[in-house]
mmCIF file as Biopython writes it, N, C-alpha, C and O atoms, coordinates in Angstrom:
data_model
#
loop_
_atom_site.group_PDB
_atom_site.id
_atom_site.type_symbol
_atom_site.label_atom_id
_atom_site.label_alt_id
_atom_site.label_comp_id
_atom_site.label_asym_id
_atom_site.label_entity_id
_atom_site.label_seq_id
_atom_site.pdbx_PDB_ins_code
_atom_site.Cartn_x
_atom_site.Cartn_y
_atom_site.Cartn_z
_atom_site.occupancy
_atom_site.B_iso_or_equiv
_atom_site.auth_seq_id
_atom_site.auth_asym_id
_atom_site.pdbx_PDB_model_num
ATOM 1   N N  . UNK A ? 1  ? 19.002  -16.423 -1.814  1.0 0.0 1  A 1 
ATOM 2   C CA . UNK A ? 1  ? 18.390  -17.742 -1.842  1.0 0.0 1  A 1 
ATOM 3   C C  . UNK A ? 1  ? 18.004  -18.187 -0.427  1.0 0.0 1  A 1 
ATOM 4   O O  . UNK A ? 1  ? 16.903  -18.709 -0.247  1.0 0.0 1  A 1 
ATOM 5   N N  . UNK A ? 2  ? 18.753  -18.027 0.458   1.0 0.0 2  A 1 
ATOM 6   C CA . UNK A ? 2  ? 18.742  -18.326 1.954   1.0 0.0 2  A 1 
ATOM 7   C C  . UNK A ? 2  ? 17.225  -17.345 2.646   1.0 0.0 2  A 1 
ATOM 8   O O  . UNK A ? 2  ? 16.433  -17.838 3.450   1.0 0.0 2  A 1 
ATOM 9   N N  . UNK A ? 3  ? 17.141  -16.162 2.187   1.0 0.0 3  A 1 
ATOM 10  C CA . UNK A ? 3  ? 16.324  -15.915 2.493   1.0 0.0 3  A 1 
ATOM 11  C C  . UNK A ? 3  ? 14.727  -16.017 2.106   1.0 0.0 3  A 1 
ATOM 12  O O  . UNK A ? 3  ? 13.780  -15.658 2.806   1.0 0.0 3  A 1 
ATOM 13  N N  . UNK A ? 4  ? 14.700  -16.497 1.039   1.0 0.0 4  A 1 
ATOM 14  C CA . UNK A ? 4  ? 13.540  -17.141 -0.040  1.0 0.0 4  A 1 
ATOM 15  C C  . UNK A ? 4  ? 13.134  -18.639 1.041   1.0 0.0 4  A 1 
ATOM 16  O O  . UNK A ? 4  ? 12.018  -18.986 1.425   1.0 0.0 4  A 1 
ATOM 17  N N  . UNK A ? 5  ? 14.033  -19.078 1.225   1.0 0.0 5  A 1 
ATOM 18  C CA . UNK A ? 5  ? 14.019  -20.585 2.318   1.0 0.0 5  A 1 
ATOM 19  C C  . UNK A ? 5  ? 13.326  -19.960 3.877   1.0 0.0 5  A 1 
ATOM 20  O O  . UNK A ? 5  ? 12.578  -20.723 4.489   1.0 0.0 5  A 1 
ATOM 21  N N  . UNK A ? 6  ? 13.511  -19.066 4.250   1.0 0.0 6  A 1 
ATOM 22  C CA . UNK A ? 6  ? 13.122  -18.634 4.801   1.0 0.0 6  A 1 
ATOM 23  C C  . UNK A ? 6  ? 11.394  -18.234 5.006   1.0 0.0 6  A 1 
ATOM 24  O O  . UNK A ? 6  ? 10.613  -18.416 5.940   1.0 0.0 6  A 1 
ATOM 25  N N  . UNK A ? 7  ? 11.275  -17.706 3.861   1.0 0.0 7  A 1 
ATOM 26  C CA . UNK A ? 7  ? 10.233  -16.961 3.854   1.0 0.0 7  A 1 
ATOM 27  C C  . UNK A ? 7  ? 8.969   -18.234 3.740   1.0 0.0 7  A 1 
ATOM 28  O O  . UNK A ? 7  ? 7.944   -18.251 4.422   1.0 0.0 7  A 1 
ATOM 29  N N  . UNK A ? 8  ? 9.437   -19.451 2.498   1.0 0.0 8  A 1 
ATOM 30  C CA . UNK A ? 8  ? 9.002   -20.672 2.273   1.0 0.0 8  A 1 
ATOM 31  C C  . UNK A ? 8  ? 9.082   -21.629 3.478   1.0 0.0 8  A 1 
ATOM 32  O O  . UNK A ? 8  ? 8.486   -22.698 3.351   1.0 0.0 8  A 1 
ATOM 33  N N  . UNK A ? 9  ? 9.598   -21.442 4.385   1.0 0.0 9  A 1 
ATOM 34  C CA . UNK A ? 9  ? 9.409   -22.304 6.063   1.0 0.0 9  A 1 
ATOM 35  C C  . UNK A ? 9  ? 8.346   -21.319 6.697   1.0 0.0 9  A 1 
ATOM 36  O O  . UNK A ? 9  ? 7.376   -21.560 7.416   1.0 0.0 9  A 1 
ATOM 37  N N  . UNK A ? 10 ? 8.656   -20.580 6.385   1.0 0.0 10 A 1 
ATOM 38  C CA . UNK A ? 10 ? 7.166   -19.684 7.292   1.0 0.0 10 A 1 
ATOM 39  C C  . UNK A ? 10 ? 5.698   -20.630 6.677   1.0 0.0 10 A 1 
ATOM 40  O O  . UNK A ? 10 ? 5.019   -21.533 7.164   1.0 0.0 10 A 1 
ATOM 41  N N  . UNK A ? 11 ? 5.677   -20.148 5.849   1.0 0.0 11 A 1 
ATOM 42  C CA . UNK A ? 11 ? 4.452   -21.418 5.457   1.0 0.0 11 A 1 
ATOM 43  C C  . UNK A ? 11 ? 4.030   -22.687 5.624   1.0 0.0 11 A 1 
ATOM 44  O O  . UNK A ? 11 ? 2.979   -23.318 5.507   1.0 0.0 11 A 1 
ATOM 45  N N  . UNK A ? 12 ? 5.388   -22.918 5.997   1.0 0.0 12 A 1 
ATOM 46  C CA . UNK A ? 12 ? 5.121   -24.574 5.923   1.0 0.0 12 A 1 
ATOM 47  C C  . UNK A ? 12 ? 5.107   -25.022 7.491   1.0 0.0 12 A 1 
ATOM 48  O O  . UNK A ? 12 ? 4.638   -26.048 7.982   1.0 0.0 12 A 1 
ATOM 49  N N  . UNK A ? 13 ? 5.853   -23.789 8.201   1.0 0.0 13 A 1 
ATOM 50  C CA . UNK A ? 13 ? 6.103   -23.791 9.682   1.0 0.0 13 A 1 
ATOM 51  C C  . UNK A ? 13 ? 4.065   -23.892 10.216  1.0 0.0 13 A 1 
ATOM 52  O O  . UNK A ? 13 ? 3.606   -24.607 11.107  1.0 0.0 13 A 1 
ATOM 53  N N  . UNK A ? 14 ? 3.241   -22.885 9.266   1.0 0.0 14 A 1 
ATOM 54  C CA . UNK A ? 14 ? 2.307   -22.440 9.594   1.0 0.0 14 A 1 
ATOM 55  C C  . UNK A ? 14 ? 0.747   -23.185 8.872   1.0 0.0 14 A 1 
ATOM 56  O O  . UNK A ? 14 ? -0.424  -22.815 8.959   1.0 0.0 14 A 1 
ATOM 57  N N  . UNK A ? 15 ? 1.430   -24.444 8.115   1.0 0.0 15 A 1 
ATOM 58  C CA . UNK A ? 15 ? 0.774   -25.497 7.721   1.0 0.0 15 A 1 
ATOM 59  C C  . UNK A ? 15 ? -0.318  -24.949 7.177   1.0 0.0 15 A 1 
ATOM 60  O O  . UNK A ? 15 ? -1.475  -25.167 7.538   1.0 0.0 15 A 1 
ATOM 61  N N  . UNK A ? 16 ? -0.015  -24.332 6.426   1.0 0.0 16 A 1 
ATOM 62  C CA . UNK A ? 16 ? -0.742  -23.173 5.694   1.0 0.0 16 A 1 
ATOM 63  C C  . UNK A ? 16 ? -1.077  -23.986 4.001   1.0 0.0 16 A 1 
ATOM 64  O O  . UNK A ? 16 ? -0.124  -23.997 3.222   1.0 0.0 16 A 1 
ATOM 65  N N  . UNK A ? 17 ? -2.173  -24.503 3.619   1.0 0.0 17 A 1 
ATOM 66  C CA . UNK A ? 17 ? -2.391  -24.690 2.623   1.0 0.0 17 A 1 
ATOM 67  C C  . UNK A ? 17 ? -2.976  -23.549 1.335   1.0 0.0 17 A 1 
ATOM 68  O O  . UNK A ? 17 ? -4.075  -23.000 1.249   1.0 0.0 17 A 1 
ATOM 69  N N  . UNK A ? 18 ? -1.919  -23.472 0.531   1.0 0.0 18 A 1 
ATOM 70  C CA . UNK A ? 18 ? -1.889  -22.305 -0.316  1.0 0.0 18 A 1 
ATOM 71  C C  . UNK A ? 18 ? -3.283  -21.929 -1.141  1.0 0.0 18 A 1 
ATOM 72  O O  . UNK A ? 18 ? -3.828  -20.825 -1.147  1.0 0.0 18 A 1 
ATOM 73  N N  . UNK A ? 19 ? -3.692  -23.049 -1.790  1.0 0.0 19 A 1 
ATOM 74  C CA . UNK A ? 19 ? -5.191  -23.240 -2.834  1.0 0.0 19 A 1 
ATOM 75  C C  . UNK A ? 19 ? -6.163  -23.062 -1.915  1.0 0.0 19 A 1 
ATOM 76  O O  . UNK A ? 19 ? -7.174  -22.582 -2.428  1.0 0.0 19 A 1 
ATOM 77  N N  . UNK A ? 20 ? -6.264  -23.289 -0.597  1.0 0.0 20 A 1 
ATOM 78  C CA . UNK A ? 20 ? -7.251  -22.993 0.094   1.0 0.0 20 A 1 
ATOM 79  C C  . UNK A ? 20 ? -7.631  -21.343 0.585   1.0 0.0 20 A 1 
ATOM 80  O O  . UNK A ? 20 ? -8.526  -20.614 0.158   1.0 0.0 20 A 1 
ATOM 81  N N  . UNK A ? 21 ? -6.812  -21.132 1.415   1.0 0.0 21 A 1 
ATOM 82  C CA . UNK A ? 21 ? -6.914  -19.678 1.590   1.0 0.0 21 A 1 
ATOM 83  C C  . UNK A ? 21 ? -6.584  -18.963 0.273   1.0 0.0 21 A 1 
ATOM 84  O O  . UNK A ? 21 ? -7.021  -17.828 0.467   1.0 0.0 21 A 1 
ATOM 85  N N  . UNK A ? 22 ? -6.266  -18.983 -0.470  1.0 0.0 22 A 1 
ATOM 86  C CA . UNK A ? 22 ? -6.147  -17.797 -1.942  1.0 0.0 22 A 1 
ATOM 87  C C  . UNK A ? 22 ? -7.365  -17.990 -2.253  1.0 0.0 22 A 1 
ATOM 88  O O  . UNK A ? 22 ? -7.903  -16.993 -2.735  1.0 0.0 22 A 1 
ATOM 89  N N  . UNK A ? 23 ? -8.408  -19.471 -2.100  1.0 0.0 23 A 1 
ATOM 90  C CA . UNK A ? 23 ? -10.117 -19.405 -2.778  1.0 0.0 23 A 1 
ATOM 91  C C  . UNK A ? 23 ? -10.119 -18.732 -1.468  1.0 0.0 23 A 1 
ATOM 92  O O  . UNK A ? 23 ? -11.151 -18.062 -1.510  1.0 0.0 23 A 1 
ATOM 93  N N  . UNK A ? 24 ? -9.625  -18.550 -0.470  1.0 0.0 24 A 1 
ATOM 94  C CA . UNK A ? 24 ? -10.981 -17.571 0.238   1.0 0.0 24 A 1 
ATOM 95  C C  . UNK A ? 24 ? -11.002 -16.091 0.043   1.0 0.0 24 A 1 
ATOM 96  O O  . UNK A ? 24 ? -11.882 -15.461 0.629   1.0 0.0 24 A 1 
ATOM 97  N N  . UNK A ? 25 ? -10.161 -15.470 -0.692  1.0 0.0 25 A 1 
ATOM 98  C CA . UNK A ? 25 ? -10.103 -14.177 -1.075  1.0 0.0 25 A 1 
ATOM 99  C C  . UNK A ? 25 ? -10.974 -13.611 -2.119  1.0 0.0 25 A 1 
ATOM 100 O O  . UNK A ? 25 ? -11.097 -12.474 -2.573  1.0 0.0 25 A 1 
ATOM 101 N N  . UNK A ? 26 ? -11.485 -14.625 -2.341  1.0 0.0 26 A 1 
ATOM 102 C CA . UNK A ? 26 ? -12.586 -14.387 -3.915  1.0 0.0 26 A 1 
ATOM 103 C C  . UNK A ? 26 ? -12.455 -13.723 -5.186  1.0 0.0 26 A 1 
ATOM 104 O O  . UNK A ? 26 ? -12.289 -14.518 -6.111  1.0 0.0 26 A 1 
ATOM 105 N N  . UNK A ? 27 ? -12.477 -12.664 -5.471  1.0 0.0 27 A 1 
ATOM 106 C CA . UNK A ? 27 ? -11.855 -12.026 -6.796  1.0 0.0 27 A 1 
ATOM 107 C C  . UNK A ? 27 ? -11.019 -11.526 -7.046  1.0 0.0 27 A 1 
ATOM 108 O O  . UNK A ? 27 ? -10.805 -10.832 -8.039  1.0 0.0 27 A 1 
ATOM 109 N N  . UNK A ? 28 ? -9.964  -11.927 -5.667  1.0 0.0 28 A 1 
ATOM 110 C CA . UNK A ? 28 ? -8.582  -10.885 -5.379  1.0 0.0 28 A 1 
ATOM 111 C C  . UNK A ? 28 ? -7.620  -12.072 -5.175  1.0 0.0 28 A 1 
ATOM 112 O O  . UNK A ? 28 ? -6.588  -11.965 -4.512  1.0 0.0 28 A 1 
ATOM 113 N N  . UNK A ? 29 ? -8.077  -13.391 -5.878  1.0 0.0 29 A 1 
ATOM 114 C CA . UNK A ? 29 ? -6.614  -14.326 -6.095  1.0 0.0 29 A 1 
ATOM 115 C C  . UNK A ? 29 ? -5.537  -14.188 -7.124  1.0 0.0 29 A 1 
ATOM 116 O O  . UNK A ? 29 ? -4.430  -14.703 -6.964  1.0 0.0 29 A 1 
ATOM 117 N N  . UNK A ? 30 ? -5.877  -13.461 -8.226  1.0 0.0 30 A 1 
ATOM 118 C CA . UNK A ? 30 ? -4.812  -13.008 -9.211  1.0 0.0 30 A 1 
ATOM 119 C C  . UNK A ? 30 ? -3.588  -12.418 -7.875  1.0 0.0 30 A 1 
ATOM 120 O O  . UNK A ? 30 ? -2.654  -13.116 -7.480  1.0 0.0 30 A 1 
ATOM 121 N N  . UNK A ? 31 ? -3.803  -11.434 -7.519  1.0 0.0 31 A 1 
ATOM 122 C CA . UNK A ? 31 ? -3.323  -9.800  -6.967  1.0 0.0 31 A 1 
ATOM 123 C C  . UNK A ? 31 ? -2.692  -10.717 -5.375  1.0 0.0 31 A 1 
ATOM 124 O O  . UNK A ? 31 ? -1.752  -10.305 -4.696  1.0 0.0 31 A 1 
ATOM 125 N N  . UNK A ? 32 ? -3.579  -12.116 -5.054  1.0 0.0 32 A 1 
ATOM 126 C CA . UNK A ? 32 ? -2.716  -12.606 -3.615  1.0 0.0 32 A 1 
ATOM 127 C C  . UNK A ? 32 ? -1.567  -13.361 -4.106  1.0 0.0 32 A 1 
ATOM 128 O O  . UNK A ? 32 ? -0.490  -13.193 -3.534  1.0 0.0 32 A 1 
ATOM 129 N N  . UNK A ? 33 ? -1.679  -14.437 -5.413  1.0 0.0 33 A 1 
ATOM 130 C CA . UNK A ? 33 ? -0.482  -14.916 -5.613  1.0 0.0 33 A 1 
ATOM 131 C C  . UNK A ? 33 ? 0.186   -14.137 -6.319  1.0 0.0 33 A 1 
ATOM 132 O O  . UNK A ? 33 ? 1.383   -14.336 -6.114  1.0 0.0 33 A 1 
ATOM 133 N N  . UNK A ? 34 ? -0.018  -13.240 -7.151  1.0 0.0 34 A 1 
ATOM 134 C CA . UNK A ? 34 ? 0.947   -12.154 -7.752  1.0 0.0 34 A 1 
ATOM 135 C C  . UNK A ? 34 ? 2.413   -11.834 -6.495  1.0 0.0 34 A 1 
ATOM 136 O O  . UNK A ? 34 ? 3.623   -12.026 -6.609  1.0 0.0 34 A 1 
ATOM 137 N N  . UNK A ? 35 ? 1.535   -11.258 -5.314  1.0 0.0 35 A 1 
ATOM 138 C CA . UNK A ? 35 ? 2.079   -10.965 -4.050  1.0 0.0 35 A 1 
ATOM 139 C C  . UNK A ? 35 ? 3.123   -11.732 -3.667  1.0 0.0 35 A 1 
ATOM 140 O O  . UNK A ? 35 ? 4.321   -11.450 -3.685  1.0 0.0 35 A 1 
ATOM 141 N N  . UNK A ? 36 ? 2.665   -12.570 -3.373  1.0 0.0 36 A 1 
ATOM 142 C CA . UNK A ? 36 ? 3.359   -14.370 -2.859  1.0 0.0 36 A 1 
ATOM 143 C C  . UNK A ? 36 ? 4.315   -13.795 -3.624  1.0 0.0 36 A 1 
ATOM 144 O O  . UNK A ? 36 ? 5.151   -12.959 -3.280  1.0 0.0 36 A 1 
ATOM 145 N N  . UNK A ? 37 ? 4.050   -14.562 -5.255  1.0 0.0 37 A 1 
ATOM 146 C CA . UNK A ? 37 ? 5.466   -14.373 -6.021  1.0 0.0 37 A 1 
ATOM 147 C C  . UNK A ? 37 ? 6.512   -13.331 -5.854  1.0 0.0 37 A 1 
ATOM 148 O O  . UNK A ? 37 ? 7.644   -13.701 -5.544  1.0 0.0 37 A 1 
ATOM 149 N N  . UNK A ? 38 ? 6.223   -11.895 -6.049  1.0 0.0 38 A 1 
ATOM 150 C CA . UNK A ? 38 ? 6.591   -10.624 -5.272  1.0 0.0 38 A 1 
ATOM 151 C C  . UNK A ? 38 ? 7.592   -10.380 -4.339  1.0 0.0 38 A 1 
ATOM 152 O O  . UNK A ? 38 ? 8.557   -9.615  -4.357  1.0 0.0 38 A 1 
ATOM 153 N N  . UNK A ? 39 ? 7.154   -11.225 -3.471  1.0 0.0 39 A 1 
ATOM 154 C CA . UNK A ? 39 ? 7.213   -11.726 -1.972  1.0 0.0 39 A 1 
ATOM 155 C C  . UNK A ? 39 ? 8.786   -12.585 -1.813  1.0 0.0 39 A 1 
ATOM 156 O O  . UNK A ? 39 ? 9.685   -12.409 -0.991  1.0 0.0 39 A 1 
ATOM 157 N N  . UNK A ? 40 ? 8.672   -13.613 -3.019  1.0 0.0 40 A 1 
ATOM 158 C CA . UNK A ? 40 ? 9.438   -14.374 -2.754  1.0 0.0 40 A 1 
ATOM 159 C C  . UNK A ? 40 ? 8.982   -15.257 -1.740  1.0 0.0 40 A 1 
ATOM 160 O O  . UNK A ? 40 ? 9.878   -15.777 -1.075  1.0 0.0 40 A 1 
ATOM 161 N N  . UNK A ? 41 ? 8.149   -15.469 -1.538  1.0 0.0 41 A 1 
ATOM 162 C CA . UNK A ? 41 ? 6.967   -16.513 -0.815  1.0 0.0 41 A 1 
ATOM 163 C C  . UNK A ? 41 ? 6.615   -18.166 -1.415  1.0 0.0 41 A 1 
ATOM 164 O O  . UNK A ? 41 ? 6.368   -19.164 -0.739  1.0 0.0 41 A 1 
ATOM 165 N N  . UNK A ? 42 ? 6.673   -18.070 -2.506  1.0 0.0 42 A 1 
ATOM 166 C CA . UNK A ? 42 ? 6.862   -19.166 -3.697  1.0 0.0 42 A 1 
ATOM 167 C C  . UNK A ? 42 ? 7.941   -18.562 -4.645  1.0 0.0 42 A 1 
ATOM 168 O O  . UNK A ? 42 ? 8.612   -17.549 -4.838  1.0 0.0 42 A 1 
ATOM 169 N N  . UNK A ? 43 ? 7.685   -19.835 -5.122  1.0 0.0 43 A 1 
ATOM 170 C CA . UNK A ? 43 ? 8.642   -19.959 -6.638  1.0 0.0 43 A 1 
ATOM 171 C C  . UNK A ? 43 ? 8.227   -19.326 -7.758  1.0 0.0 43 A 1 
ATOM 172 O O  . UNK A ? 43 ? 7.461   -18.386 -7.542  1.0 0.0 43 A 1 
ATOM 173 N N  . UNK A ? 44 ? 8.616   -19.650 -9.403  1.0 0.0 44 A 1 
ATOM 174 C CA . UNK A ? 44 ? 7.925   -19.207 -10.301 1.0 0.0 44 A 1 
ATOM 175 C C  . UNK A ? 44 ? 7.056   -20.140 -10.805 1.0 0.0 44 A 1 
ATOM 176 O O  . UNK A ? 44 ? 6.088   -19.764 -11.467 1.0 0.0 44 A 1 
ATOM 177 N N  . UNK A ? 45 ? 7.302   -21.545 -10.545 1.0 0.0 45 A 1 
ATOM 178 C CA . UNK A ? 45 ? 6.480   -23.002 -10.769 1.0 0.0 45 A 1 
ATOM 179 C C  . UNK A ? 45 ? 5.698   -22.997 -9.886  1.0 0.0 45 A 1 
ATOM 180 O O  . UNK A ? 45 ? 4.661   -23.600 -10.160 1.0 0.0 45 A 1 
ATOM 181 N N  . UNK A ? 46 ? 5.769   -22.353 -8.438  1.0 0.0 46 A 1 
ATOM 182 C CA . UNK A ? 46 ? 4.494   -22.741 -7.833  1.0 0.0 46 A 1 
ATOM 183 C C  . UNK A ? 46 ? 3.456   -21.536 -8.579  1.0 0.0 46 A 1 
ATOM 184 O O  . UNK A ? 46 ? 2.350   -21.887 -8.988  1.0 0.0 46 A 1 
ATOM 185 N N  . UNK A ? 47 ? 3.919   -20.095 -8.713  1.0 0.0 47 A 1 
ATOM 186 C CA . UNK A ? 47 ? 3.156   -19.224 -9.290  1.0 0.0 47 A 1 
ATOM 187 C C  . UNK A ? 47 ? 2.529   -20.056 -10.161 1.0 0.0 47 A 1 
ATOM 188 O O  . UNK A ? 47 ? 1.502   -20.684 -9.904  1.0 0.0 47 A 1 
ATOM 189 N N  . UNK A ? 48 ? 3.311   -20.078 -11.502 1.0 0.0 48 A 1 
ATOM 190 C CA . UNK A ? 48 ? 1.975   -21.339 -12.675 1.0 0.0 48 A 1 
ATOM 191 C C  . UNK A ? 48 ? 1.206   -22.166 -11.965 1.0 0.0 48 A 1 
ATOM 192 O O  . UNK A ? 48 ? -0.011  -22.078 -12.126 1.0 0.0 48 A 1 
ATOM 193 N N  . UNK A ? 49 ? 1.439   -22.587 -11.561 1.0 0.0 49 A 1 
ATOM 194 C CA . UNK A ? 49 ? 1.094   -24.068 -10.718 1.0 0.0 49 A 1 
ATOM 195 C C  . UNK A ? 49 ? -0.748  -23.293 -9.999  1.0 0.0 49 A 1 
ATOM 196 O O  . UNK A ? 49 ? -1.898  -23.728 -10.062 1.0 0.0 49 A 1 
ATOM 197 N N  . UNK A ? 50 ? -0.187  -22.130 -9.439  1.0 0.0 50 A 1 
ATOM 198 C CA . UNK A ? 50 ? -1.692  -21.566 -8.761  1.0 0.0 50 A 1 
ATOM 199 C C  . UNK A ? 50 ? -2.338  -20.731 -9.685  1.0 0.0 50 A 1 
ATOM 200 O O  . UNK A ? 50 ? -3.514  -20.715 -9.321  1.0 0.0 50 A 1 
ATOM 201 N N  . UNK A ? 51 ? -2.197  -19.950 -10.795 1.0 0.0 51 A 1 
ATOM 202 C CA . UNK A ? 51 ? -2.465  -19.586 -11.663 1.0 0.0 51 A 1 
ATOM 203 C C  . UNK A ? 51 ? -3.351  -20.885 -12.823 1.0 0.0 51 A 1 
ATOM 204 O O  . UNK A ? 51 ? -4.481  -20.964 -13.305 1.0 0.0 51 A 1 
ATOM 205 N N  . UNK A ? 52 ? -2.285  -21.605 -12.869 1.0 0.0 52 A 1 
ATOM 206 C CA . UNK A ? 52 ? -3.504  -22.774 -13.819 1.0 0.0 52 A 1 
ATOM 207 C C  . UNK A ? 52 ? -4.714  -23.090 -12.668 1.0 0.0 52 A 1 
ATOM 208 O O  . UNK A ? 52 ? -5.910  -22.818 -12.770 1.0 0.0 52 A 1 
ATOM 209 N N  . UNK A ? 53 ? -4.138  -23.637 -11.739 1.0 0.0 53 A 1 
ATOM 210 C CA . UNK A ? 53 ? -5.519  -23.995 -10.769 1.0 0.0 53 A 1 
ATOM 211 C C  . UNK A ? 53 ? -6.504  -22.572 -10.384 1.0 0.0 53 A 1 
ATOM 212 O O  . UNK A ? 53 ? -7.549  -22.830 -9.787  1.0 0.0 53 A 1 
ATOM 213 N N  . UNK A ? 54 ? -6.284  -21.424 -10.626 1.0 0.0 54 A 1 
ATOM 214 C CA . UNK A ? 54 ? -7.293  -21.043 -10.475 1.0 0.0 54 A 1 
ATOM 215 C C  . UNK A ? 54 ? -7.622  -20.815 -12.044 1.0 0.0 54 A 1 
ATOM 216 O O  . UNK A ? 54 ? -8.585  -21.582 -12.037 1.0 0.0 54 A 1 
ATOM 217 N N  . UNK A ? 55 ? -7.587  -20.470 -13.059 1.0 0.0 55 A 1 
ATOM 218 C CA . UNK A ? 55 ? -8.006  -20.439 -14.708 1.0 0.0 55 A 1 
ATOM 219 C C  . UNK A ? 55 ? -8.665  -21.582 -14.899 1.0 0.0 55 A 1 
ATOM 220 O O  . UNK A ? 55 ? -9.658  -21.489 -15.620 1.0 0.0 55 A 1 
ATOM 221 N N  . UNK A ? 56 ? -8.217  -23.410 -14.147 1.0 0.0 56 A 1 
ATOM 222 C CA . UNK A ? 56 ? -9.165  -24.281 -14.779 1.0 0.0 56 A 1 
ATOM 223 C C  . UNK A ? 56 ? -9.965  -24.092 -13.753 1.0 0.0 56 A 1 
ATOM 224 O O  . UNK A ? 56 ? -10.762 -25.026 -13.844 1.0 0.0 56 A 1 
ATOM 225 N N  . UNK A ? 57 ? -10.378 -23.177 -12.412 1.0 0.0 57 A 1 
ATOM 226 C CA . UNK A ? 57 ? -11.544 -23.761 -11.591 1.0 0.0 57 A 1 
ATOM 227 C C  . UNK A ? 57 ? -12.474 -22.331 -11.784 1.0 0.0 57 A 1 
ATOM 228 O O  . UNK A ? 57 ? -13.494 -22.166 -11.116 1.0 0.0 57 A 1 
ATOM 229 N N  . UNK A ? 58 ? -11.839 -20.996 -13.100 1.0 0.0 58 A 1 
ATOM 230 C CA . UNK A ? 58 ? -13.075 -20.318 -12.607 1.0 0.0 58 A 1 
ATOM 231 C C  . UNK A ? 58 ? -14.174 -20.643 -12.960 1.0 0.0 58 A 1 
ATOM 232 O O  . UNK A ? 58 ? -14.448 -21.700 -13.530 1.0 0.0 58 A 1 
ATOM 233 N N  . UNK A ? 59 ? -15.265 -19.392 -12.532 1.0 0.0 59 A 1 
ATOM 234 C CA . UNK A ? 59 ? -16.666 -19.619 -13.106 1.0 0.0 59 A 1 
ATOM 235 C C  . UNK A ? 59 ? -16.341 -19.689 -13.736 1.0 0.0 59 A 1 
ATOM 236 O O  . UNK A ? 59 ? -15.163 -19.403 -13.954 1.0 0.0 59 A 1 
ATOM 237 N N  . UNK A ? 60 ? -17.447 -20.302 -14.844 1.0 0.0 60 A 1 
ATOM 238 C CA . UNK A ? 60 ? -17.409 -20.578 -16.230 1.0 0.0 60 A 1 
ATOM 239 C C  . UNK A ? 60 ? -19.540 -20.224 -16.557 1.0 0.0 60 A 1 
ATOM 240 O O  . UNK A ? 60 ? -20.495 -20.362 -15.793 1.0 0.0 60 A 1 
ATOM 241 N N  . UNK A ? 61 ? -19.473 -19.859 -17.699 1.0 0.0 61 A 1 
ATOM 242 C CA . UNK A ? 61 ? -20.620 -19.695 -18.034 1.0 0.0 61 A 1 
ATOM 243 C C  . UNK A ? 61 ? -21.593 -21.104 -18.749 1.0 0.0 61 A 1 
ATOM 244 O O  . UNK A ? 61 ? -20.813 -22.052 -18.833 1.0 0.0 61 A 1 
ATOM 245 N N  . UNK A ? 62 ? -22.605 -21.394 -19.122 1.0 0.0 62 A 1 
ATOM 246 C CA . UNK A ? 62 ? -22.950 -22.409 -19.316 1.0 0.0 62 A 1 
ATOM 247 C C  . UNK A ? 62 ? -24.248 -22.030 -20.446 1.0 0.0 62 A 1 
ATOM 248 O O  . UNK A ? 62 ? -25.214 -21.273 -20.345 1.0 0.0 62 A 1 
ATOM 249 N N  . UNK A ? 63 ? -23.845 -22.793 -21.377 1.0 0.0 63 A 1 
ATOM 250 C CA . UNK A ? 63 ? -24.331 -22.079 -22.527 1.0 0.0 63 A 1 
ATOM 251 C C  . UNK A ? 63 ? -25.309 -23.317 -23.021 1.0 0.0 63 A 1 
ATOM 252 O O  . UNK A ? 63 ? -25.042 -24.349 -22.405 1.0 0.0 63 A 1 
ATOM 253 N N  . UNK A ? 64 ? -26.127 -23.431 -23.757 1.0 0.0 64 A 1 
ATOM 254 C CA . UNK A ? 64 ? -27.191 -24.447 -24.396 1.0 0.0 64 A 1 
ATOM 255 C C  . UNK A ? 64 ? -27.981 -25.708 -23.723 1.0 0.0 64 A 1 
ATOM 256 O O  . UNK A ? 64 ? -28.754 -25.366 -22.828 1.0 0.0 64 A 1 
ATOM 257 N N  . UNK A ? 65 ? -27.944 -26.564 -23.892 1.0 0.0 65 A 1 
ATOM 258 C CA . UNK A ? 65 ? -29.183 -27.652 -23.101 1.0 0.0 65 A 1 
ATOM 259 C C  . UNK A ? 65 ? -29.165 -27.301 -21.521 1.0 0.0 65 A 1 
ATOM 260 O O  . UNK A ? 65 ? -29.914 -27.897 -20.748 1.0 0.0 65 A 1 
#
């Protein structure tokens, strides 16, 4: 656990906003927060947490009028 705290101050030491840099990876945000989680870098709530935000912001196709 102590070291999970750890790993989670690195980020925060490095004012590192998570949703931002994972959109800059482009089709390889599944596979960066997968990592994170992995990592022990986040939690399992922040995992959902970036997983819904990227599912409600992908493309989306646009169909009729």
């Amino acid at each position: 656990m102590e070291f999970e705290k750890i790993k989670k101050g690195l980020l925060l030491n490095e004012n590192i906003i998570l949703i931002e840099r994972i959109d800059s990876f482009g089709n390889n945000k599944k596979q960066i927060v997968e990592q994170l989680s992995n990592g022990g870098f986040i939690s399992d709530d922040e995992t959902d947490i970036l997983f819904n935000y990227k599912w409600d912001n992908r493309d989306k196709k646009s169909y009729g009028d």
